[in-house]
C-alpha positions as CSV (number, residue, x, y, z in Angstrom):
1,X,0.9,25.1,-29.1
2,X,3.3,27.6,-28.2
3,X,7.0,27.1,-29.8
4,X,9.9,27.9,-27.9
5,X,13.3,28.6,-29.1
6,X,16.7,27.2,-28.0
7,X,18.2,30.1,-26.2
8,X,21.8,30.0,-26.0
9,X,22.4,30.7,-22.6
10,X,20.0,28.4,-22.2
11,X,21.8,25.6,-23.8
12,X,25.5,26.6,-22.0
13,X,24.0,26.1,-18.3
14,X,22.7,22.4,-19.2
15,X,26.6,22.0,-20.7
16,X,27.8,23.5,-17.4
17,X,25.6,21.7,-15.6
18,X,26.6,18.2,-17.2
19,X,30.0,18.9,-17.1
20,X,30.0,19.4,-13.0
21,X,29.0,15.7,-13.1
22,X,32.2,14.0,-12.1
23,X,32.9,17.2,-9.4
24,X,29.4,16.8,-7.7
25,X,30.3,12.9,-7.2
26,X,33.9,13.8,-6.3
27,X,32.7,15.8,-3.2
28,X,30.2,14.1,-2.2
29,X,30.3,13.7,1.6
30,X,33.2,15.9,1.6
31,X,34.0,18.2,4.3
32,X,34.9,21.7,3.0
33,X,35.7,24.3,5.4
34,X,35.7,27.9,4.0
35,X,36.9,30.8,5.3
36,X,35.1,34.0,5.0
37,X,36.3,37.2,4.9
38,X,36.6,39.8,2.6
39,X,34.4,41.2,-0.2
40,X,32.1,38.5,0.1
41,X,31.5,40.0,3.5
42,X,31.1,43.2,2.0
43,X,27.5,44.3,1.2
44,X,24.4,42.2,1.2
45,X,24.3,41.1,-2.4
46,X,27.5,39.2,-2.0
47,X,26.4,38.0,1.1
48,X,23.6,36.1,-0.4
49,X,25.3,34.9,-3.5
50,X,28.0,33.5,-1.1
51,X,24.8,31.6,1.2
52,X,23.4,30.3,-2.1
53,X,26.6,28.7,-3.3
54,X,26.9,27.1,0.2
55,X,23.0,25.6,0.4
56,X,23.7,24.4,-3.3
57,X,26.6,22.5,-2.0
58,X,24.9,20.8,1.4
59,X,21.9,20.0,-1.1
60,X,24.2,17.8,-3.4
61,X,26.1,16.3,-0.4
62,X,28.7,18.8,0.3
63,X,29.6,19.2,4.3
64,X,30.3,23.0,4.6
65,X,31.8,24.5,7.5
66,X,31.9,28.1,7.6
67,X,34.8,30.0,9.5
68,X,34.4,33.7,9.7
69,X,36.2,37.5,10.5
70,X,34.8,40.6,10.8
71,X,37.8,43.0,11.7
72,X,36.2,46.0,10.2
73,X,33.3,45.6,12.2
74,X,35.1,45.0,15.3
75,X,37.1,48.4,14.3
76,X,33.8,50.4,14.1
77,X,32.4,49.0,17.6
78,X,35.8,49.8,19.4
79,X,35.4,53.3,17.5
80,X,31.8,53.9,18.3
81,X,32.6,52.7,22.3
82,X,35.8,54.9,22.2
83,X,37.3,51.9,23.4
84,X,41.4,53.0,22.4
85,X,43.8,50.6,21.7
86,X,47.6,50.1,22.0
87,X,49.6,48.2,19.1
88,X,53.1,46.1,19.7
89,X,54.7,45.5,16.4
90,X,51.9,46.1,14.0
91,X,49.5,44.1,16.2
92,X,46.5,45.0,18.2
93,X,46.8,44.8,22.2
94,X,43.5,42.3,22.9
95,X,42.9,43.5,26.4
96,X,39.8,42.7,28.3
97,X,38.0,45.5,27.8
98,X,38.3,45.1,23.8
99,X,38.1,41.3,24.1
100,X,34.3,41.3,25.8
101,X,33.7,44.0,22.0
102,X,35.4,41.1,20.1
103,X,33.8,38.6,21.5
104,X,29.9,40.4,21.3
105,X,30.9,41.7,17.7
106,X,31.8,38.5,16.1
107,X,29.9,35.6,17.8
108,X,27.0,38.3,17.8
109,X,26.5,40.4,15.1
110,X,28.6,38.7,11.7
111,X,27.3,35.3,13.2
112,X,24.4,35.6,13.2
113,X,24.2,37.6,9.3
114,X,26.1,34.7,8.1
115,X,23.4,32.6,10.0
116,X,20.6,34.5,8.2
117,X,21.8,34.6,4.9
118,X,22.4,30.9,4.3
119,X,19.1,30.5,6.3
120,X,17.0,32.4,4.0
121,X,18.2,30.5,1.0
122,X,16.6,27.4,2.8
123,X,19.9,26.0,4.2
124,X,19.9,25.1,8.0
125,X,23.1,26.8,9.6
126,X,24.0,26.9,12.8
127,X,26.1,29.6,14.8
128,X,28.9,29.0,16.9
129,X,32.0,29.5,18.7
130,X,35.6,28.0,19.2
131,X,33.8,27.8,22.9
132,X,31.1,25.8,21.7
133,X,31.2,22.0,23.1
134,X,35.2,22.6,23.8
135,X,35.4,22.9,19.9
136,X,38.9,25.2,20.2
137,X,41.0,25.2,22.9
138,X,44.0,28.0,23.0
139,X,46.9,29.1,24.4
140,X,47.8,32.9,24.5
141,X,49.7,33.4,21.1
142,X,52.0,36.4,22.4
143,X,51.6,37.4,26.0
144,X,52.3,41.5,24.9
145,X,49.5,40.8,22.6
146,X,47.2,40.1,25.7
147,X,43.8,37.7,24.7
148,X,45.3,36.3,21.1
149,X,44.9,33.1,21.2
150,X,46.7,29.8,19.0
151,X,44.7,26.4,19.1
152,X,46.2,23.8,21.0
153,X,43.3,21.2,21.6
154,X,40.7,20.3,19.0
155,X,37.1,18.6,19.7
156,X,35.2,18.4,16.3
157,X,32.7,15.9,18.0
158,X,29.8,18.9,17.5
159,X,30.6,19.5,13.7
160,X,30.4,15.7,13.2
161,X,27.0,15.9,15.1
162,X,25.6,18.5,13.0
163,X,26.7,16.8,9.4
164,X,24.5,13.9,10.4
165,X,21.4,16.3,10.5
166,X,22.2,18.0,7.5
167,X,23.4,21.4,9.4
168,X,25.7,23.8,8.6
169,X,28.1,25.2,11.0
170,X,29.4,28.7,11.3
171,X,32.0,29.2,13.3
172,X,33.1,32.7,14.9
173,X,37.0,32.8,15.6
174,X,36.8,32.6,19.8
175,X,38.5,30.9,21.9
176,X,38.7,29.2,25.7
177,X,42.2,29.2,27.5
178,X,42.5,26.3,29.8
179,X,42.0,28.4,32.7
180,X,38.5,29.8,31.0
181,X,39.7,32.6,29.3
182,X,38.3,33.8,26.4
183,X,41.0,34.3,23.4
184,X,40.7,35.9,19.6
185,X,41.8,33.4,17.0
186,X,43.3,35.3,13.7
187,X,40.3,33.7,11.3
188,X,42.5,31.9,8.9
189,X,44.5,30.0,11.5
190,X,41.2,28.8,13.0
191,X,39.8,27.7,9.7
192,X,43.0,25.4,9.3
193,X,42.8,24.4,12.7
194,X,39.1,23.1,12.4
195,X,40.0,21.7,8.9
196,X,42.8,20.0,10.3
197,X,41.0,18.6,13.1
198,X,37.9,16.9,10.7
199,X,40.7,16.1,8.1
200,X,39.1,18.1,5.8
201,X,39.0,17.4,1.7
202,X,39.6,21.1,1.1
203,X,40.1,24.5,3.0
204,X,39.3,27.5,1.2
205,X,40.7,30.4,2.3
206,X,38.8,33.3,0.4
207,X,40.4,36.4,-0.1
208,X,40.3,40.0,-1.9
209,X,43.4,38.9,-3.9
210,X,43.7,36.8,-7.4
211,X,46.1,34.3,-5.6
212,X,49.5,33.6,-5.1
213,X,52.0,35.3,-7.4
214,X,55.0,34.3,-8.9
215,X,57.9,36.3,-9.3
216,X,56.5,37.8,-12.8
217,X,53.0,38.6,-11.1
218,X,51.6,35.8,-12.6
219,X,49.1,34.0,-10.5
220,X,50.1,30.2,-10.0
221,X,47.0,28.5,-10.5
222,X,48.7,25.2,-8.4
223,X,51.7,24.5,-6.0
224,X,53.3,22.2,-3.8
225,X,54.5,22.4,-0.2
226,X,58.2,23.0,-1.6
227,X,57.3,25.8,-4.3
228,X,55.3,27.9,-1.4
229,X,58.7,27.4,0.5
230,X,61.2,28.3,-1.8
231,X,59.2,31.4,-2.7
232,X,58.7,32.9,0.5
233,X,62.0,32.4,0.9
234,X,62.7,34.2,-2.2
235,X,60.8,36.9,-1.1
236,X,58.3,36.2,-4.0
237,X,55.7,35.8,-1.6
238,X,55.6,38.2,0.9
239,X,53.3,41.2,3.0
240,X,49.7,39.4,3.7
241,X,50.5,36.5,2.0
242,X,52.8,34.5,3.9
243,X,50.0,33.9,6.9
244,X,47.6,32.7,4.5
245,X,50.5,30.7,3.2
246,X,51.7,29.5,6.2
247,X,48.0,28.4,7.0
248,X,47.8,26.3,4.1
249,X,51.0,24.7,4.9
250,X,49.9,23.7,8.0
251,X,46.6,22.5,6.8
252,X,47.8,20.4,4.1
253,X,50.8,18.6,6.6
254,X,47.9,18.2,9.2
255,X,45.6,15.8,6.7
256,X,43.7,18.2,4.8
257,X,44.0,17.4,1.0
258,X,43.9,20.4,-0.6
259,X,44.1,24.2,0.6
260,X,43.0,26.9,-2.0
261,X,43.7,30.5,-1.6
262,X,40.6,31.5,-3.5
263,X,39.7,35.2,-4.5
264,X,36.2,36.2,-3.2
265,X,35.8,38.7,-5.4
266,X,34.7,36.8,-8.3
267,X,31.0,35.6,-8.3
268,X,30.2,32.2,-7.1
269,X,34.1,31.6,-6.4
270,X,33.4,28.6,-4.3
271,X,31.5,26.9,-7.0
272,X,34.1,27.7,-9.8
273,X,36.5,26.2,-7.3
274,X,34.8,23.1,-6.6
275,X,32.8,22.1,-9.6
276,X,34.4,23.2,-12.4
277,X,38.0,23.1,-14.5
278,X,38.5,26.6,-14.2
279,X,38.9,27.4,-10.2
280,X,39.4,31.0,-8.8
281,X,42.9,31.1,-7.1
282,X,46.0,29.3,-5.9
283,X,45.8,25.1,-4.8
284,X,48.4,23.9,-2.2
285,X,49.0,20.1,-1.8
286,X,51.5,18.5,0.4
């Protein structure tokens, strides 16, 4: 008989483990929608510790819906087709030309590697659009800014459809305009669209920061609506931040119950953030 010795690692995964009890029956049958974006877009080996974490949470009851970006990528096709662009303020011109590259480069390419990854860990995802079954409707955000679009009509019906066969849904940031057009949603504002829309338990927005700061460069761990308020106006938060701020605000007044700014950077952030004490970023409630 051969003996075999307690290893100590060993012994801390069965405490971790038992102590995700209460977490794994807190969110199950929740609706989660993550944003993606990031490092944990970044190279292959984050890419597939990012589709575990999301097949381990459909396989204890968790509904994922995935919500992607791919700017750099879409930078690189518009390079490689010498396709030039004009700015107004800071912000790409989405004119047809680049529009048909955004389109092709996110609903294509990053869709379908999201698609992959969570597929070869033996999830069942799904790739998709804002055009998908009327899921995003949008109205031009800033006409100088030509095809950006803002959601203005939600259908989730499709999402709802593909919970009940166990599916996960990832969604690229595209638009249709009411007259057919075809619009590029900024990712995080169609992340808290869609969460608003299902009335999501949480929206995790991930990101290659530690969180929200305060005004000592401490990251604060959890805040209300009011706190996020008086510290943008403060100027506390400020650059990147406030749209990801903003987003959560919006989410959280819309019915989601929870938004978390969550850094991607650290390994299986989504679990920490779900299933454990500890979390990996900033919490926003109403």
């Amino acid at each position: 008989m051969k003996k075999q010795d307690m290893n100590r690692d060993w012994i801390a995964t069965a405490e971790t483990l038992s102590s995700a009890l209460p977490y794994l029956q807190r969110y199950d049958g929740a609706i989660v929608v993550i944003k993606l974006g990031g490092h944990a877009m970044g190279s292959d080996e984050a890419m597939d510790t990012f589709a575990r974490d999301i097949v381990l949470m459909r396989q204890v009851g968790v509904n994922p819906v995935i919500v992607h970006g791919g700017g750099p990528m879409i930078n690189a096709m518009l390079d490689k087709l010498q396709i030039k662009s004009d700015f107004v303020n800071g912000k790409r011109v989405t004119d047809a030309a680049t529009m048909e590259v955004v389109e092709m480069v996110l609903s294509g390419v990053v869709n379908k590697r999201i698609v992959q990854a969570i597929n070869r860990q033996g999830g069942a995802a799904v790739g998709l659009s804002g055009k998908d079954a009327n899921l995003i409707t949008c109205t031009p955000t800033d006409p100088d800014l030509g095809y950006v679009g803002t959601p203005s009509e939600m259908d989730p019906s499709v999402l709802n459809h593909l919970f009940e066969q166990d599916m996960i849904p990832v969604i690229a940031p595209i638009g249709a305009g009411p007259n057919g057009e075809t619009f590029n949603i900024n990712g995080d504002t169609a992340a808290g669209a869609i969460a608003a829309s299902l009335k999501a338990d949480r929206l995790l927005l991930l990101t290659d920061v530690s969180g929200v700061k305060n005004s000592d460069g401490d990251v604060v761990t959890e805040l209300k609506a009011a706190d996020v308020e008086a510290m943008t106006r403060d100027g506390v938060i400020l650059g990147g931040m406030i749209p990801k701020t903003e987003t959560a605000l919006s989410a959280v007044r819309s019915g989601v119950r929870a938004c978390t700014i969550v850094d991607g950077r650290v390994p299986n952030a989504v679990l920490l953030e779900l299933f454990t004490d500890h979390g990996a970023g900033s919490m926003i409630r109403p």
